[in-house]
N, C-alpha and C positions, 0 to 999 in steps of 0.2 A: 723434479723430485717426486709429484705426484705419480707420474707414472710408473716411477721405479717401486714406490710402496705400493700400488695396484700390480706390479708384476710378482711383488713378493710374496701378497697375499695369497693371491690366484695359484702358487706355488706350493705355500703352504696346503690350502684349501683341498687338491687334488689329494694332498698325503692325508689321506682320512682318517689311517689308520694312526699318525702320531696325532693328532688330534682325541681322537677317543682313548689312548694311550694316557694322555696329559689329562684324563677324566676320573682314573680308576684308584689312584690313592687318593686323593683327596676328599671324590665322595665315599671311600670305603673308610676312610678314617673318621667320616663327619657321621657318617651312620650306625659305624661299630660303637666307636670311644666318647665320641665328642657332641653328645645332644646337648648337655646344659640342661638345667629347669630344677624345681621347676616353676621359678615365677619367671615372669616377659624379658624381665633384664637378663638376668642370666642366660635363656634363650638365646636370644639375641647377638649378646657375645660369644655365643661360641658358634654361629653362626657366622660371625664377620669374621673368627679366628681361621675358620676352615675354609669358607671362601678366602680370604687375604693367603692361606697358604697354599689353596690350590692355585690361585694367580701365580705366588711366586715361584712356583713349582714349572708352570709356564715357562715366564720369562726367563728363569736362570737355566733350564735345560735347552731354550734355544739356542744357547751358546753352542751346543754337540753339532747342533746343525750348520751354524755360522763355520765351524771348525772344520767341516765337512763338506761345503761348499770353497773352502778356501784351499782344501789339498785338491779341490777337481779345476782347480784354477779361477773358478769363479771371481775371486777379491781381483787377478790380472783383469779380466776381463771390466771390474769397475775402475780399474785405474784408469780406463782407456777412455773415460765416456769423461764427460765435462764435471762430473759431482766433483763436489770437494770432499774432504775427508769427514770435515763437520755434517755436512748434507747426507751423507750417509748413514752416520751413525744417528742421527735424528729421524731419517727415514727406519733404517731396522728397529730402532729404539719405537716408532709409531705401530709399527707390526707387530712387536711384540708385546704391546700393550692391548691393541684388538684381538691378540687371542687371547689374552685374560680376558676379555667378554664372555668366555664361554663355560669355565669352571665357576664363576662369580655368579653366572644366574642361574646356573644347573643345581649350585648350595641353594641360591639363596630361593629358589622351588621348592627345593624338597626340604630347606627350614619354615616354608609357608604351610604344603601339607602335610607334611610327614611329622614334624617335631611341633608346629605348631604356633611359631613366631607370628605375631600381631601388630604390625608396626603402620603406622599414616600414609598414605602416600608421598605427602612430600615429604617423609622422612625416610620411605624405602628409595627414593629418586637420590636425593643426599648420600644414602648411605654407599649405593651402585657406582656413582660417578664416580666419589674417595676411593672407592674402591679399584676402581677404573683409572684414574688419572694420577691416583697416586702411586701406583704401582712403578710408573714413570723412572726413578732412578734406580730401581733391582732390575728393571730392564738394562738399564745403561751395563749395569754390573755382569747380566748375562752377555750382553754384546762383547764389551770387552773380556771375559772366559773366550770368546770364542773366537775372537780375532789374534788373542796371544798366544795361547797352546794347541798343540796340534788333537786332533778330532780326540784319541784316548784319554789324553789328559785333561781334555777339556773335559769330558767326560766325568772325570772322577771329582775334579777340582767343582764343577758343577753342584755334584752330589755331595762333597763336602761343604761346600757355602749354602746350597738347598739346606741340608739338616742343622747345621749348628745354626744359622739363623732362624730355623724356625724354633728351636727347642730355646736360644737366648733373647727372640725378638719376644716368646710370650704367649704365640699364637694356638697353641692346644695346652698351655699350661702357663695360668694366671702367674703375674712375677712376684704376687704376692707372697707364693710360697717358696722363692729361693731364699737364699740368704741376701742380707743387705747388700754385701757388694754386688752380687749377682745381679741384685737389681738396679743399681748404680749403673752396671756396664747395659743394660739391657734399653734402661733408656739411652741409652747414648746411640744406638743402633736406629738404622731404617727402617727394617721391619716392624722394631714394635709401633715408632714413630707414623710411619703408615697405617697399620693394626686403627691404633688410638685414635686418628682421624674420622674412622668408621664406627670406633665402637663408643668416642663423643656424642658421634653423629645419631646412629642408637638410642642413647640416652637424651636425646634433646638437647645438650650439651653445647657447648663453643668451644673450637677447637682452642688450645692453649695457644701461647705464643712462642715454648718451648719445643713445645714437640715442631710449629710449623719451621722453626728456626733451623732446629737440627735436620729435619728431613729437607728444606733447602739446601743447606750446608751441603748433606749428601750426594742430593742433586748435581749441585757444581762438581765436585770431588770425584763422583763416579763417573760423570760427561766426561772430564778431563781424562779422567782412566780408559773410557771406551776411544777417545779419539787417539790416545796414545798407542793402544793396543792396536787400533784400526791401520797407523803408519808403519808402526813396527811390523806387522804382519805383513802390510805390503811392501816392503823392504825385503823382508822374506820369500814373499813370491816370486 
């Protein structure tokens, strides 16, 4: 399995151009709309909001690729090798967490000089990792987009789950200002639940046991979605 997440990478890596692609809303939103301040807290969060949305912006448009890899027969091609269907989806699922590395420190730079964020070290280290490791089941949810509908739809389906989770998870607009139920449903979501990890962690903070609960929950709920998608798809092939 390591190898195949080193083949996937090295894949990814050469496509340069979707890589700097997966750079340009997220830092154009974090610099046009989204400073915060202006004291350190508010900074800050809106800091983790833009990084956590350019992560997810990542992992659920990976799915177009997953979609597209699989109409050029690719997904036949992994049926034939010894992975299982879980090995795989934990392999893509790992890939597409290492490319949220790169939107996550590209904010969370230009929230060091540009806007001005002051945060400890081991609280910027805290903050990167949640950032990083939590992103984990919006990956799963990208994989599965892209193992179930074909490249177009994945596409779109992509960019419909991309925006409404980020406008209900909270992440460039505090849920403070929905309405009550808005904000009901919004924790109930991964997003914000991942968001709130980082923006604890922010704060000096301990993460709750609610938020860790539900973004487990999700976890299970959206693995089982990707490895579902993963059969299905290759059923299809």
């Amino acid at each position: 399995m390591i190898g195949y997440i080193r083949l996937e990478i090295l894949r990814l890596v050469r496509n340069g151009g979707y890589l700097m692609m997966s750079l340009v809303m997220p830092v154009g939103m974090y610099v046009t709309f989204a400073g915060g301040g202006p004291d350190q807290k508010s900074l800050a969060q809106s800091m983790v909001g833009a990084a956590a949305f350019g992560a997810l912006g990542v992992v659920i448009t990976n799915g177009t690729g997953i979609a597209e890899d699989r109409a050029l027969g690719w997904l036949r091609q992994l049926r034939l090798t010894p992975l299982s269907p879980v090995q795989v989806v934990v392999a893509r699922g790992a890939v597409a967490t290492c490319l949220a590395i790169l939107p996550i420190t590209v904010i969370s730079l230009i929230g060091v000089f540009y806007r001005g964020v002051h945060l400890g070290l081991g609280t910027w280290l805290a903050v990167f990792f949640l950032l990083w490791f939590g992103i984990a089941p919006l990956a799963m949810l990208g994989i599965g987009i892209g193992y179930l509908f074909k490249a177009q739809l994945a596409q779109i389906a992509g960019t419909v789950a991309y925006l409404s989770l980020t406008l209900l998870g909270g992440l460039l607009l505090p849920i403070d200002n929905f309405p009550h139920w808005a904000q009901e449903l919004s924790r109930a979501t991964p997003v914000f639940r991942y968001a709130q990890l980082s923006w604890n962690a922010a704060d000096s903070s301990a993460p709750t046991l609610a938020g860790v609960g539900v973004l487990t929950l999700w976890t299970v709920l959206l693995a089982g979605f990707a490895s579902f998608a993963y059969r299905r798809g290759g059923r299809r092939a």
